[in-house]
C-alpha positions in Angstrom: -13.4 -40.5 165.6 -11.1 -37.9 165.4 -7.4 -38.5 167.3 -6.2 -36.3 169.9 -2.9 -35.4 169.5 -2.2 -33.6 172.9 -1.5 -36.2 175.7 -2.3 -35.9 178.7 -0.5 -36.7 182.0 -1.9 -37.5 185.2 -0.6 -37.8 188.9 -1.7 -40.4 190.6 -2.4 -40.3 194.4 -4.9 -40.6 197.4 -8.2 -39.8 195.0 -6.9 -42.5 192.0 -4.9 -45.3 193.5 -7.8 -47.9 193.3 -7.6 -50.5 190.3 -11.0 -49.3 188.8 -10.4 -45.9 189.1 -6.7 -46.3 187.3 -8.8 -48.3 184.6 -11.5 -45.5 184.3 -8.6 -42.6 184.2 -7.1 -44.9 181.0 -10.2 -45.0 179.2 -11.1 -41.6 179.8 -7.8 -40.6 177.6 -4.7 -40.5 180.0 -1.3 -41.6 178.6 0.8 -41.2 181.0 0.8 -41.9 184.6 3.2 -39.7 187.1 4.3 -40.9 190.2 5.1 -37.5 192.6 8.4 -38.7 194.6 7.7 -35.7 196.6 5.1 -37.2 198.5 4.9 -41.3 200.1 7.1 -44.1 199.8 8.9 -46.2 197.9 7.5 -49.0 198.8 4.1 -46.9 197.9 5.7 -45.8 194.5 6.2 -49.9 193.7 3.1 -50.6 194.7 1.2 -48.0 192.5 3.8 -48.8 189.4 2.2 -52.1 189.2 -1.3 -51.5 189.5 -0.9 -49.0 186.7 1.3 -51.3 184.4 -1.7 -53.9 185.2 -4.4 -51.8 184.4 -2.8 -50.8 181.3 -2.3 -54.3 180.1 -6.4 -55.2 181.2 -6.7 -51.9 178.6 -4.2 -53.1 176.0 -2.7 -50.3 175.6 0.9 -48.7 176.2 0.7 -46.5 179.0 4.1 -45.0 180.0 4.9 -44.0 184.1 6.8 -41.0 184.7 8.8 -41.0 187.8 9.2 -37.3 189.0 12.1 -36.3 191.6 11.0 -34.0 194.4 14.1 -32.1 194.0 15.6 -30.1 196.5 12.2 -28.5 197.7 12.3 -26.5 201.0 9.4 -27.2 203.3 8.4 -26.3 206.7 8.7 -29.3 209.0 6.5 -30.9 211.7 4.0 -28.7 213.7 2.6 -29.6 217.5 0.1 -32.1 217.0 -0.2 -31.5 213.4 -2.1 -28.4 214.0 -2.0 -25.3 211.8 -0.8 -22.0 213.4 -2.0 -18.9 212.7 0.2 -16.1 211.6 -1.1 -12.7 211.9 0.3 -9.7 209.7 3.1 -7.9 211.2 4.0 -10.7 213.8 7.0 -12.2 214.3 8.3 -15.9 212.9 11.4 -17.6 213.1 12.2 -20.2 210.4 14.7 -22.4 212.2 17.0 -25.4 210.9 16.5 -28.8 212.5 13.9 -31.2 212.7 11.9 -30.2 215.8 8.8 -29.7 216.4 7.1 -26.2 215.4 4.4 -24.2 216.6 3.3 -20.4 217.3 6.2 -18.0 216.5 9.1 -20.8 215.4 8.5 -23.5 212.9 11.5 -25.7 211.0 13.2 -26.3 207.9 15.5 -29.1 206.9 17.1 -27.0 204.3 19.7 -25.9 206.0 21.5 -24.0 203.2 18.0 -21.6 202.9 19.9 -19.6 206.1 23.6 -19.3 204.5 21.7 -18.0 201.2 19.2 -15.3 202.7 20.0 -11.6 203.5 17.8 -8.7 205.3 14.6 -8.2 203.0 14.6 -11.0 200.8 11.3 -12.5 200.7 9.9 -15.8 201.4 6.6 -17.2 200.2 4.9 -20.5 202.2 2.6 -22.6 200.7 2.1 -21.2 197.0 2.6 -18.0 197.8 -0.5 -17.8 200.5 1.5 -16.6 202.6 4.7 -14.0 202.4 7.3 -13.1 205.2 10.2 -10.6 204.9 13.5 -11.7 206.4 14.6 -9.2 209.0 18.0 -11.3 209.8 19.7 -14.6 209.1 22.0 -17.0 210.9 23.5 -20.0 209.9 20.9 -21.4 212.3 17.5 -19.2 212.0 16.2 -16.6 209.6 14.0 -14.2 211.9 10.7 -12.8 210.1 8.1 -10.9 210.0 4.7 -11.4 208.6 3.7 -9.3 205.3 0.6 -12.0 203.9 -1.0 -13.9 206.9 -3.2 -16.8 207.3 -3.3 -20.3 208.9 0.0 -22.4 208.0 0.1 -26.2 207.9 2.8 -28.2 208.2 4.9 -29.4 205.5 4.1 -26.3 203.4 6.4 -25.3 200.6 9.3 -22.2 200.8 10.0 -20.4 197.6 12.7 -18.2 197.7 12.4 -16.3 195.2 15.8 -14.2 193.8 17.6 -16.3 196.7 20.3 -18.2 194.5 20.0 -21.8 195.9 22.3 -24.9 194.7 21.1 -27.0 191.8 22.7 -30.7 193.1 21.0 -33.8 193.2 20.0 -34.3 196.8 20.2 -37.7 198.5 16.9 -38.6 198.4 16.8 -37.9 194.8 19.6 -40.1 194.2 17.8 -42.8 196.2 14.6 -42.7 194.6 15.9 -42.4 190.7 18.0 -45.6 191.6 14.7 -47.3 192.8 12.3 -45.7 189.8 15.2 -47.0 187.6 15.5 -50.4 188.4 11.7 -50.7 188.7 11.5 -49.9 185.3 10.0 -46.3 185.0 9.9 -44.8 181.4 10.8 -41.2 181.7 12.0 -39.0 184.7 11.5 -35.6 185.4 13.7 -33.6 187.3 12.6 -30.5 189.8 14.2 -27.2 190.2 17.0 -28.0 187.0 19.1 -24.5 186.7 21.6 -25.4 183.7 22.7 -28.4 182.0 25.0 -29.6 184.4 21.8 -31.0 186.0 21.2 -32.9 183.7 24.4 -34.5 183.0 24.4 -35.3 186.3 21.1 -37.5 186.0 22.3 -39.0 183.0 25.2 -40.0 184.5 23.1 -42.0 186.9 21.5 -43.6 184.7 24.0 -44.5 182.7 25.5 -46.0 186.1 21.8 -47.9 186.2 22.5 -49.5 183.1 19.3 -47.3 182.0 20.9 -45.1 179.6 18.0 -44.0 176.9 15.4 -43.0 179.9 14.0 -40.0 178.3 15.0 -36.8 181.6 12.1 -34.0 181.9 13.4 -30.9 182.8 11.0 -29.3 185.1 11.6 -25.3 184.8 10.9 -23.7 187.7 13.6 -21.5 188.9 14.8 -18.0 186.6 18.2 -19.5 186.2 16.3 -22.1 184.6 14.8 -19.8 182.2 18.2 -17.9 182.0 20.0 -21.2 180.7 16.6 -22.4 178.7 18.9 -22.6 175.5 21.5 -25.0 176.9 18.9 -26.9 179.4 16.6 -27.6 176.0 20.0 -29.0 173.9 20.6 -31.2 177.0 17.1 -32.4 177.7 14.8 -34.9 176.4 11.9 -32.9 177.1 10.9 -29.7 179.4 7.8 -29.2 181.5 6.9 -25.9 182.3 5.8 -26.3 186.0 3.9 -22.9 186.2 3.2 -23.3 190.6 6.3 -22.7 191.5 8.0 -20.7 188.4 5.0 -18.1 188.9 6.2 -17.6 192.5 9.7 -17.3 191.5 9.0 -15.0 188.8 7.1 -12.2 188.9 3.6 -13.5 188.1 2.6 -11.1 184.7 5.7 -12.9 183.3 4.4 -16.4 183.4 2.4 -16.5 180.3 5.2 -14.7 178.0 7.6 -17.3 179.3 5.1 -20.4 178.7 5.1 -19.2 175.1 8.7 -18.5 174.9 9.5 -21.8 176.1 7.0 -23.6 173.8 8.6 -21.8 171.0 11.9 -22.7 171.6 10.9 -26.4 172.6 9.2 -26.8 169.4 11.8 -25.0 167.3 14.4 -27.4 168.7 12.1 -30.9 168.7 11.8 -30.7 172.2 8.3 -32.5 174.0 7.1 -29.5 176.0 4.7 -29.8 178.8 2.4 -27.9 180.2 1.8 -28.2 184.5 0.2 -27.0 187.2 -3.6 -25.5 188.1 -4.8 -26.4 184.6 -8.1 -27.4 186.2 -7.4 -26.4 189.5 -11.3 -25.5 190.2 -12.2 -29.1 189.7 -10.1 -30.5 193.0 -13.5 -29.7 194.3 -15.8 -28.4 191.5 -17.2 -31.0 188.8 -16.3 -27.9 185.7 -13.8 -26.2 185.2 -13.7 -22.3 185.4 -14.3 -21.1 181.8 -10.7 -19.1 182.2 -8.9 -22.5 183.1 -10.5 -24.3 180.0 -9.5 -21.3 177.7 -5.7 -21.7 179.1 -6.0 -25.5 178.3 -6.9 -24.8 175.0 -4.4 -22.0 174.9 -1.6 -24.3 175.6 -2.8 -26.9 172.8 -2.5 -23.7 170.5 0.8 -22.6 171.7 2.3 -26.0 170.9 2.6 -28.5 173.7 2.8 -32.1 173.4 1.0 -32.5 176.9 -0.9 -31.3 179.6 0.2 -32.7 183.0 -3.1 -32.6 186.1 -1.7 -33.0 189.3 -4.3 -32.5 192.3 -6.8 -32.9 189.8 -6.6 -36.2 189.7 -4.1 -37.1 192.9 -6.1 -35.5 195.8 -9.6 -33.9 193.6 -13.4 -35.0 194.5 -13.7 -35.5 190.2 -10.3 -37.1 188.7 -11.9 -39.3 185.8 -14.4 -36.1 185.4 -10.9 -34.1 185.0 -9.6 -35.9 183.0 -12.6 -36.1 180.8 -13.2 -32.7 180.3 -9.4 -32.0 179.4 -9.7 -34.5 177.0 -12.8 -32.5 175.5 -11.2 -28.9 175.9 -7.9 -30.6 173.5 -9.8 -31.6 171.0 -11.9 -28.7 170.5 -8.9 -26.5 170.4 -7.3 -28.8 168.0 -9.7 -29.1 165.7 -9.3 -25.6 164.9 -5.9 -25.2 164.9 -3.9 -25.8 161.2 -0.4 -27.2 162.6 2.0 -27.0 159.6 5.5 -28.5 158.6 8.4 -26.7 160.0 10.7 -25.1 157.5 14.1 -27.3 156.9 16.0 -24.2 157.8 14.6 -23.6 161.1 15.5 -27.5 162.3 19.1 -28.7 163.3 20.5 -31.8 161.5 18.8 -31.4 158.3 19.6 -34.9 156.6 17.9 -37.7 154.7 16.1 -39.2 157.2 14.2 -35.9 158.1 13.7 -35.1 154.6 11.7 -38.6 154.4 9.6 -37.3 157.0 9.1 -34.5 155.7 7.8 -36.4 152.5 6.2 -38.4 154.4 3.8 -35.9 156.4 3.6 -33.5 153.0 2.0 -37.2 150.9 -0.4 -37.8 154.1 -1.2 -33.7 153.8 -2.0 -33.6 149.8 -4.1 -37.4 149.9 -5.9 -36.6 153.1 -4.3 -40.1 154.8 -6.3 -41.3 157.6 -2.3 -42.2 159.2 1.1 -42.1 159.1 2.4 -45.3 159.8 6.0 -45.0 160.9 7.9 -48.2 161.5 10.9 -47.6 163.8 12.6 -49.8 166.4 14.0 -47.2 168.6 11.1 -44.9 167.5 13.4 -41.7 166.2 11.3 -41.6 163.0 7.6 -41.3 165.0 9.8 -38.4 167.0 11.2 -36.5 163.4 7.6 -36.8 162.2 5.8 -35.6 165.3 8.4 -32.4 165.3 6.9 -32.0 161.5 3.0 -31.6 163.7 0.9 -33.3 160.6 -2.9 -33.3 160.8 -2.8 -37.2 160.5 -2.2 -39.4 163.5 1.4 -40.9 163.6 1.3 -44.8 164.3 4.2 -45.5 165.7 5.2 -49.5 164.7 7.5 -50.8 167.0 8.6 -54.2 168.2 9.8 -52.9 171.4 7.3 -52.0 174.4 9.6 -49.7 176.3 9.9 -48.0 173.2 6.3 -47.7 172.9 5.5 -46.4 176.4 8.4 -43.8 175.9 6.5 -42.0 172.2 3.4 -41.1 174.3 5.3 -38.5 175.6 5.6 -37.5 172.0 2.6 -35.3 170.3 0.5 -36.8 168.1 2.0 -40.5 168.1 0.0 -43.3 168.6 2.1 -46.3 169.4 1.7 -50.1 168.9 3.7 -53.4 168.7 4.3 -55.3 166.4 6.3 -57.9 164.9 9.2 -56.3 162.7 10.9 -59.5 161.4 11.0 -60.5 157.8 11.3 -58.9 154.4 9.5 -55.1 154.0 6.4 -56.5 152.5 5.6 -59.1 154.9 6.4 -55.9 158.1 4.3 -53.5 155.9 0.8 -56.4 155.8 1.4 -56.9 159.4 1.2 -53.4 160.5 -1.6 -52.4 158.4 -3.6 -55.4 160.1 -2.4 -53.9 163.4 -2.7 -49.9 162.3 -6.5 -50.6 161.1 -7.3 -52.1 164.5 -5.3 -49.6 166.6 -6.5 -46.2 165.1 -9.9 -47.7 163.8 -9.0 -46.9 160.1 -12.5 -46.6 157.5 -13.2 -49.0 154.7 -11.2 -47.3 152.3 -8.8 -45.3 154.3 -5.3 -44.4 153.0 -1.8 -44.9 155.3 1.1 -43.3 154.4 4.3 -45.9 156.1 7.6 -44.4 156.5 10.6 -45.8 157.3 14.1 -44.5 158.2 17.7 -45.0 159.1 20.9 -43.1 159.1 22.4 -46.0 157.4 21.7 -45.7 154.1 23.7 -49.1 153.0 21.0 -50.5 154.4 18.5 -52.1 151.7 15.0 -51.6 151.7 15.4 -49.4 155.3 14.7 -45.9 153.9 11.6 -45.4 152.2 7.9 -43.8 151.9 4.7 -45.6 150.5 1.1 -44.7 150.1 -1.4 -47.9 150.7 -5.0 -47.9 150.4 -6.8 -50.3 153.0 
């Protein structure tokens, strides 16, 4: 059966938590699980980490759990009763600062700093841009509006500010929750509303602090400074997801696609995981297909280069998560079975050196004898990541004797990973993991693996190399 090479994320929430639905949502193709800090507890996040780490282990297979940070997200507070209000075009609203209790003409914002950054006609969008207000006047303690877009406001709806410039800092809750996802043992983290590098030294300063120092950070773009600074926040991350809700209200909207792509070149061209978020299948929160416009823009992202697709209320809050997560699965592999990836030209890559060049090999000997796999056996798993920046046809079995290491390459496109026992002389490494490669990619009678191995040490005997085996 032919390999997808795409991964696919998926949020879990309300609509996925049960132990048979997590199971389904793994068969059906998922690779990794996120866990959205923006919503529930902690001692809800725990509780979800294990059931997913369980129901990986019933499916025997590696399935890594991204933690992502809620960021500093504005949102409109508490309403009376928990009733929606109605806001009518051209009528006043005050957004005030505090934590009291909203309702018809004032609601409230924790985000205090929203009214030292606003002036007289900025604009402020509410709950992904349904509805629109212009600011007439600010205070340190209220901003005083006026309707543009109506319609019926709950509470607890996003702000976007769009053009307002807004601080980039870790908030305290952020700090709180990577701590927890840390110690609980997360594989990767994303991080919301990242503006420049700085934000992400400050993470991985934390995590160094954690004693968690190798945690792959996501940097979620979704601000125009982030897009401004995309060259220095793609040197400092370990991946980037472009989170295309609130970037599109940021940005003007007709911009959204040319920056996707931009971003996706400049990922790729750097070996950065990109990621594609946000209204991917947005139909099927209540809908059991997709709109054939959303399934030509998931296939438009697996031909634009992304190493995943992330659902989010697809599968956390939709009527048809396992359906969603089928028909992704479906849409990646038609596109990709028509797309001809290629190597990428040693000139266009930074730190051209031996070990890249064995990749290199390795994919171009897999290309010419029409391999079934590339086997790549790597402990900390940089040669799975060289050879998935090289995009070859063939899967990429990622041998490793470590299990964080494994959960950590899904992230990676195209790379299959699996654990094995690395111990002993080459030979007796190279029969276990075709044993385990056959079984894990479902290798035909016959079928040929290219194995690949690499270090920067090259004193090291019998640790850089490339063979062809026939199974």
């Amino acid at each position: 059966m032919f390999v997808r090479h795409t991964k696919i994320i998926a949020t879990i929430g309300p609509a996925s938590s049960e132990p048979r639905l997590l199971d389904e949502l793994i068969a059906a193709g998922v690779d990794i699980v996120r866990l959205n800090f923006s919503h529930g507890t902690q001692a809800d996040h725990a509780e979800k980490f294990h059931m997913i780490r369980e129901a990986a282990k019933r499916a025997k297979r590696h399935v890594a759990i991204l933690q992502d940070l809620s960021g500093p997200k504005i949102r409109i507070g508490r309403l009376d009763g928990g009733r929606p209000i109605m806001l009518d075009r051209g009528a006043p609203l005050v957004v005030a600062i505090g934590d009291a209790i909203g309702g018809p003409g004032r609601v409230f914002t924790n985000y205090a700093e929203l009214a030292l950054r606003v002036a007289k006609g900025d604009h402020l969008l509410i709950d992904d841009g349904k509805i629109e207000l212009v600011v007439e006047s600010a205070s340190p303690g209220e901003i005083h509006t006026r309707v543009i877009d109506g319609g019926e406001l709950g509470e607890h709806k996003g702000i976007n500010a769009p053009h307002v410039p807004l601080r980039s800092e870790m908030t305290e809750k952020d700090r709180r929750d990577l701590a927890f996802g840390l110690a609980l043992g997360v594989d990767m983290v994303a991080l919301s509303f990242v503006q420049a590098a700085a934000d992400i030294t400050r993470a991985r300063t934390a995590m160094v602090e954690a004693g968690r120092p190798k945690v792959p950070i996501i940097a979620k773009l979704e601000r125009p400074e982030a897009i401004d600074h995309l060259d220095e926040i793609l040197d400092a991350s370990d991946a980037v997801m472009v989170a295309r809700g609130d970037l599109g209200l940021e940005i003007p909207l007709e911009r959204v696609p040319r920056v996707q792509k931009e971003i996706l070149r400049k990922a790729q061209a750097r070996s950065v995981p990109a990621i594609v978020a946000t209204q991917v299948l947005e139909s099927m929160r209540t809908e059991p297909r997709p709109t054939r416009a959303e399934a030509s823009d998931a296939a438009g992202a697996v031909d634009g280069g992304a190493d995943a697709i992330m659902l989010s209320g697809e599968t956390a809050t939709g009527r048809y998560p396992v359906r969603s997560v089928e028909v992704l699965d479906a849409i990646i592999r038609d596109a990709e079975s028509m797309t001809q990836p290629g190597i990428a030209r040693a000139d266009d890559l930074p730190n051209v050196d031996h070990t890249r060049a064995l990749s290199e090999a390795a994919v171009t000997l897999a290309r010419r004898s029409g391999a079934h796999a590339i086997v790549a056996v790597t402990r900390e798993g940089q040669t799975a990541r060289l050879l998935s920046t090289a995009r070859p046809q063939a899967i990429i079995l990622a041998a490793t004797d470590n299990e964080e290491v494994a959960r950590r390459l899904n992230l990676w496109r195209g790379v299959v990973p699996m654990v094995c026992d690395l111990h002993g002389d080459i030979e007796e490494v190279i029969t276990r993991v075709v044993d385990g490669a056959v079984k894990r990619s479902s290798a035909p009678e016959n079928a040929t693996l290219v194995f690949v191995n690499t270090a920067t040490d090259l004193d090291r005997g019998g640790s850089n190399f490339v063979r062809i085996r026939r199974v």
